[in-house]
Every structure is written in structure tokens, then in C-alpha cells.
C-alpha positions as CSV (number, residue, x, y, z in Angstrom):
1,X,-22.1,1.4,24.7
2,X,-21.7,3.3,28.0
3,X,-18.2,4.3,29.5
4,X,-17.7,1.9,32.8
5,X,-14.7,0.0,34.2
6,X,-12.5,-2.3,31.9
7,X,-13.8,-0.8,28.6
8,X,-11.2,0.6,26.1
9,X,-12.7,4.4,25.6
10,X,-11.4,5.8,22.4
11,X,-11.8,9.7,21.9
12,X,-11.0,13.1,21.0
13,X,-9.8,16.3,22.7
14,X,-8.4,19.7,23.1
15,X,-6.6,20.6,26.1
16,X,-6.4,24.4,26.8
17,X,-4.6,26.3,29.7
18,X,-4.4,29.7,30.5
19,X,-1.4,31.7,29.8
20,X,0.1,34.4,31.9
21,X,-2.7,36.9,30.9
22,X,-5.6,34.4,31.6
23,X,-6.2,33.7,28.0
24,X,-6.7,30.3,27.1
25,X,-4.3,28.5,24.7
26,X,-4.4,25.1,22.8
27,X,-1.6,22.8,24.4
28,X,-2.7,19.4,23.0
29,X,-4.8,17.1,21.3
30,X,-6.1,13.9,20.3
31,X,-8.1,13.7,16.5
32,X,-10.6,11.4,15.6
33,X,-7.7,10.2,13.2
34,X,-5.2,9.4,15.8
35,X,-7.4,9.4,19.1
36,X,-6.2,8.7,22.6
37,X,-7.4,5.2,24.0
38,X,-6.9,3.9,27.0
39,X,-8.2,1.3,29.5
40,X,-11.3,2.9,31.7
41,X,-10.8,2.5,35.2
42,X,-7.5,1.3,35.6
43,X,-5.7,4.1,36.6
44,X,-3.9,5.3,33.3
45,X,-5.6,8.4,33.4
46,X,-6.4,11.6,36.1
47,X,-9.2,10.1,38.4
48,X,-11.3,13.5,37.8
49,X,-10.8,13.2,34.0
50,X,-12.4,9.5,34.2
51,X,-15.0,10.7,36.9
52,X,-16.1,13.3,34.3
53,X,-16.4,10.8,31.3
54,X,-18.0,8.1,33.3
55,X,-21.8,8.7,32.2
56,X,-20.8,9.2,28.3
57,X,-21.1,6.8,25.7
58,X,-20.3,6.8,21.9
59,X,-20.7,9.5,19.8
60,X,-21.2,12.2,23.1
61,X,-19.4,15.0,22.9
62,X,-17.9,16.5,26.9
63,X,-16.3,20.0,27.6
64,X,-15.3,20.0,31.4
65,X,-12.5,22.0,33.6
66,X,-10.4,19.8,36.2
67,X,-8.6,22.7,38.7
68,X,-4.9,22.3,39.6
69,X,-5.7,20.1,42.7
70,X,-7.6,17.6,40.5
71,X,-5.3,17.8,37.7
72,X,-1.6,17.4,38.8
73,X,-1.8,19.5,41.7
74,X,-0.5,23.1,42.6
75,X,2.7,24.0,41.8
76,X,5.4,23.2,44.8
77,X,8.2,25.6,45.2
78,X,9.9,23.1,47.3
79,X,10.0,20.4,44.2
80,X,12.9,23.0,42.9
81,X,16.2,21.2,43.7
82,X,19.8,21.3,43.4
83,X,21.3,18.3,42.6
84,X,25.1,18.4,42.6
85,X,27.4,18.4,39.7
86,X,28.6,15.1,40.3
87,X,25.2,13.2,40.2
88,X,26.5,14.2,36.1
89,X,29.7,12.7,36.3
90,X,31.1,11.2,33.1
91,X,28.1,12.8,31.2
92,X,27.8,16.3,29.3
93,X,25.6,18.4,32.3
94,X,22.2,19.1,30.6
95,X,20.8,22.6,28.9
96,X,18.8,24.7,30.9
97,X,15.1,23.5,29.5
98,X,15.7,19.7,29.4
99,X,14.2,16.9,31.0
100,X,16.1,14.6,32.4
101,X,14.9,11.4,33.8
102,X,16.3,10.9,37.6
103,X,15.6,7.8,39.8
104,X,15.4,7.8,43.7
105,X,16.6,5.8,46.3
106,X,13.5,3.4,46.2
107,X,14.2,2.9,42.4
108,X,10.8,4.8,41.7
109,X,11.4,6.7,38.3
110,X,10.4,10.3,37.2
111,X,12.0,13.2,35.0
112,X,12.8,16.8,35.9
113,X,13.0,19.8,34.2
114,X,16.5,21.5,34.0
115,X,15.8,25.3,35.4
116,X,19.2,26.8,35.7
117,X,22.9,25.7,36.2
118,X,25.2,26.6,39.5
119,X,28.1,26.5,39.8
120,X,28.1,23.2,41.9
121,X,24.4,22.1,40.8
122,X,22.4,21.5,38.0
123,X,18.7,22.9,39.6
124,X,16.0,20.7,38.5
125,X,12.0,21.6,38.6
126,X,10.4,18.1,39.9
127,X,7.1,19.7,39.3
128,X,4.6,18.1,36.8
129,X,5.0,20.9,33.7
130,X,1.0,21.0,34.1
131,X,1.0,21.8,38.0
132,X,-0.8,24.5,39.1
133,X,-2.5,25.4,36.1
134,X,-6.3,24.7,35.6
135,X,-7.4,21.9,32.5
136,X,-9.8,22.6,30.2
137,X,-11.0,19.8,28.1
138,X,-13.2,19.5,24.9
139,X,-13.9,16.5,23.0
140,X,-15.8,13.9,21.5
141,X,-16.4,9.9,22.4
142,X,-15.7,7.9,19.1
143,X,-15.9,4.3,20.8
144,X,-16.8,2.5,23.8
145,X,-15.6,-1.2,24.1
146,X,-15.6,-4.3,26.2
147,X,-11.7,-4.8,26.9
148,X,-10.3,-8.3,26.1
149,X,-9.3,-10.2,28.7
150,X,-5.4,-9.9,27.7
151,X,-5.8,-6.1,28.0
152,X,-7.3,-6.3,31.4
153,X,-4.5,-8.3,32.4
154,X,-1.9,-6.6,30.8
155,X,-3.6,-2.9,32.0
156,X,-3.6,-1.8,28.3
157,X,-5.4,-1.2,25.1
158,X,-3.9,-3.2,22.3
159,X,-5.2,-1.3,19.4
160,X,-8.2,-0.5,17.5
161,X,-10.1,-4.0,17.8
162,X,-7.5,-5.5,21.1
163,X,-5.0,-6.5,18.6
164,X,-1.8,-6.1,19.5
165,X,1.9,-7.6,19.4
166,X,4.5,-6.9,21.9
């Protein structure tokens, strides 16, 4: 079966990046025994990634590079905040390295990763950790499949054969 919109697309990949020296390095992956899957078309995944995966079918194999700007974009040196020390009031202030998950005034949800710590502020990278960095991808499609009608109206894959209990 062909990958196209509201089929659940099981598969395999590596993900490399390249480190400081321009070599490229393993940073994830998805195994034929534990593969990602995920609703085509519906937004759960990079648009370019989807784009590139869109004329495959079962059992095709795909090695493709998304740039920064198609992937999560270029890194932003304006993302880099301070937020004061009392936005931490009542809890211990967080280790540099952390993620810590922040909400803004609309109620919209994301995380940040703790950089350094002031002496007033806790400063906070609100950069994806992937921005700026080129994606290289390499894997196989293991299935293609009509989604059920509950996962198109829930937005997800409910397992293996659409069977799934929340």
C-alpha cells in the first residue's frame, strides 16, 4: 500500500547530525522491533519529513537530508532568556542542563533547556535542542495502513492493527 493522507505509516530510522567537526553521529532511532508509527498527514510529524515519504510504500527503504529551515529551523540567539528567580518560587531552581516545562500567557505549553544560573535568573534556551542543525534520515517502510475511523478522529495511531484503550 502507498503512503497518502490518513494512513498509519509504520517504519524504521536513523537520525544522524553532524557534530562540531562536521562528522556525522547517530542521535536516534526507531527498529523494526519497536518502530515509530504515526498518522500520515495529520500533522504529527515535520511537513518535509512527510513530503519526503509521501511516494513510498511497504517494504521501500528512504535516506533523505531535511536542512535546519525544514527541520526545526535555525538556531535563534534571541530564544535565550532570563526568567527571574521568582517564576521558581517555592521550588528547588533547576540544574544547569534540565528541561523544564514553562507555559505562557496564552496557556500554550513548551519546555526549555536550563543554560546557566544568575544571580537573579535562571537563563533558559527556548530553542528546539535540534535547531540549526541539518537531519539526516535513513530507514525502511515496514507497513502502510488504512487508519480506522476512531484514529482519524482521535489524530492517532492506536497500535499495531488500530487497537487501542485509553
Amino acid at each position: 500500500m502507498k503512503i497518502e493522507p490518513k494512513t498509519v505509516v509504520s517504519l524504521t530510522y536513523d537520525l544522524y547530525v553532524k557534530d562540531e567537526n562536521g562528522k556525522e553521529g547517530l542521535v536516534e532511532s526507531a527498529t523494526e522491533e519497536q518502530p515509530l508509527a504515526f498518522l500520515f498527514g495529520e500533522g504529527q510529524m515535520l511537513p518535509r519529513f512527510e513530503e519526503n515519504l509521501s511516494a513510498l510504500s511497504t517494504g521501500d527503504q528512504y535516506d533523505f537530508h531535511l536542512s535546519a529551515e525544514d527541520a526545526y529551523g535555525n538556531y535563534d540567539e534571541e530564544a535565550v532568556t532570563n526568567l527571574p528567580l521568582e517564576v521558581f518560587a517555592g521550588n528547588e531552581i533547576p540544574p544547569v542542563g534540565s528541561i523544564v516545562p514553562l507555559q505562557d500567557n496564552h496557556g500554550n505549553r513548551f519546555q526549555g533547556q536550563v543554560v546557566s544560573i544568575a544571580e537573579d535568573a535562571v537563563i533558559v534556551d527556548l530553542n528546539h535542542p535540534m535547531a540549526g542543525q541539518e537531519l539526516h534520515f535513513i530507514g525502511k517502510i515496514i507497513d502502510v495502513r488504512p487508519a480506522t475511523p476512531e484514529e482519524i478522529s482521535h489524530g492517532h495511531v492506536h497500535g499495531p492493527d488500530g487497537h487501542h484503550h485509553h
